[in-house]
Steps between C-alpha positions, in 0.01 A plus 500: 500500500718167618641451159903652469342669158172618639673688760785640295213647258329653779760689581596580157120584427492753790851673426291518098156623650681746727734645158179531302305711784779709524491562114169587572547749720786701385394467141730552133816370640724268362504133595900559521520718734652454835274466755656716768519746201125485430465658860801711550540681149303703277218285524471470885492883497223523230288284736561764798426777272185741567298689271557842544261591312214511762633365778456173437554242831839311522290190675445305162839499370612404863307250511611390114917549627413282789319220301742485275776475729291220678465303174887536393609397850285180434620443163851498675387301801312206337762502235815416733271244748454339126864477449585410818214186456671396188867521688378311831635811679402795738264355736593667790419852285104516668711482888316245693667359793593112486473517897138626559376491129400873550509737175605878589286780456741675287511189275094566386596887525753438240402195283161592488460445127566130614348472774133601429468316186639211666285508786160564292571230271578209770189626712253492197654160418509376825106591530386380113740224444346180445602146451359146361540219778758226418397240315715200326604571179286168370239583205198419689543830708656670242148487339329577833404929530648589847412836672777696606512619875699777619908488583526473910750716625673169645438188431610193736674263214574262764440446871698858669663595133287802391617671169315849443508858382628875732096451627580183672521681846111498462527175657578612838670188602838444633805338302788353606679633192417742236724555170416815336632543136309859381708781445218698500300443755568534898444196715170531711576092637833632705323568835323085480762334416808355680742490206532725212692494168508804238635353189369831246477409130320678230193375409533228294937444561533201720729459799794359403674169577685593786219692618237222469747252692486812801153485414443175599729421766302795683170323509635192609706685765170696596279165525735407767522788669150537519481097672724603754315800600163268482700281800586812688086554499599840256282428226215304449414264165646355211791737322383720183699639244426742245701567210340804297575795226233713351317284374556144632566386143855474401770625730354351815436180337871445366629543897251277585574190270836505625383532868253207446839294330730614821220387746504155345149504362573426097775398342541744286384852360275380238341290713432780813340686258248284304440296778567719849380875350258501217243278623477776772530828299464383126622898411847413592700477178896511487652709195817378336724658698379373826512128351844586418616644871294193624706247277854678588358453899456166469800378321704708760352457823234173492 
């Protein structure tokens, strides 16, 4: 979801999802209750309890305490990454390193309720997502049916500027630069690439001004890098750069329009996109806040 408002509902819809299955499982308790209290008090200890009349196993209402404690950590969890989406805060919470864009183990050990979700949701849209090929606005192809093909996991917008999605390491090629901007995801490009950048943003929450002008001054400063190590007989072929989040939708493509600006290639942010990105990956869409970030950029640093 690259929309700021289709991401802040997922979370919110998972923290709801994960407060009803607990209801569920514990059964007639108030929807005022403290959570901790659901598990801890009177309740928690009626879930624990065995029949004693008969002997009756202890497995089923261990398996109903740890559900439920499962669920309400969830409801928690999902709840505060929702708040902290809204405040633009807390995205160094999940612990991946800026250096080597590695995420801990203890990270999916602990944030598992955001983790998994996250990770089946992005693969299943990664695999089914689809997309209709550009086509000018002009109402002779508006009329015209066009098939939609699937989403590449990169795409190549313009010669070596590749925009993509966490899957873009499918490619198996070697950058001169890659900007990662997931939060969530660990970055499988650091061992082919020469440069790397970890700018983490929720899904959806652009980089901010100061950030994009980083942003961009790192790809140019990469592109020359990379030509001086072609001299040297280092590396072989033109310089690539790719510039990715999740999805290769939103985040990635606000970095990149100011990139494209920075390297001299438009005159403006409007312009990289319309002209330099969507022809190349029509899903790439900018939400309001990223036009915003984008405008605030170039007033300050173009």
């Amino acid at each position: 979801m690259g929309a700021v408002h289709g991401v802040y509902l997922k979370y919110v819809g998972l923290s709801a999802i994960s407060f009803a299955g607990y209801h569920m499982v514990v059964g007639n308790i108030g929807p005022l209750d403290p959570l901790p209290a659901m598990l801890t008090g009177s309740e928690g200890h009626r879930m624990l309890a065995t029949s004693s009349e008969g002997g009756g196993s202890s497995i089923i209402p261990l398996l109903r305490f740890g559900t439920a404690t499962i669920l309400s950590y969830s409801t928690l969890l999902n709840g505060t990454i929702a708040l902290l989406f809204k405040l633009r805060r807390g995205m160094g919470l999940i612990g991946k390193d800026l250096k080597e864009g590695t995420i801990p183990w203890w990270s999916y050990l602990l944030f598992f309720p955001f983790h998994v979700p996250t990770i089946a949701y992005t693969h299943v849209h990664t695999k089914m997502g689809k997309m209709k090929p550009y086509a000018k606005p002009d109402e002779s192809e508006k009329k015209q049916k066009v098939s939609k093909v699937p989403v590449p996991v990169a795409s190549q917008v313009q010669p070596g500027w590749w925009i993509g999605g966490c899957y873009a390491y499918q490619l198996n090629m070697q950058w001169a630069a890659v900007i990662d901007l997931t939060v969530e995801f660990p970055e499988k490009c650091r061992a082919s690439t020469k440069r790397y950048l970890c700018l983490p943003t929720w899904d959806g929450v652009p980089a901010s001004p100061e950030q994009l002008e980083h942003a961009a001054q790192f790809v140019i400063d990469a592109i020359d890098n990379w030509k001086q190590l072609q001299q040297k007989g280092e590396v072989h072929g033109d310089p690539q750069v790719l510039i990715h989040c999740a999805h290769g939708r939103g985040r990635s493509t606000t970095v990149a329009c100011a990139a494209m600006v920075k390297a001299g290639m438009y005159l403006d942010w409007e312009e990289a996109l319309e002209v330099g990105i969507r022809p190349g990956r029509p899903v790439c869409k900018l939400n309001t806040m990223m036009r915003k970030n984008l405008t605030e950029w170039q007033r300050k640093y173009v």
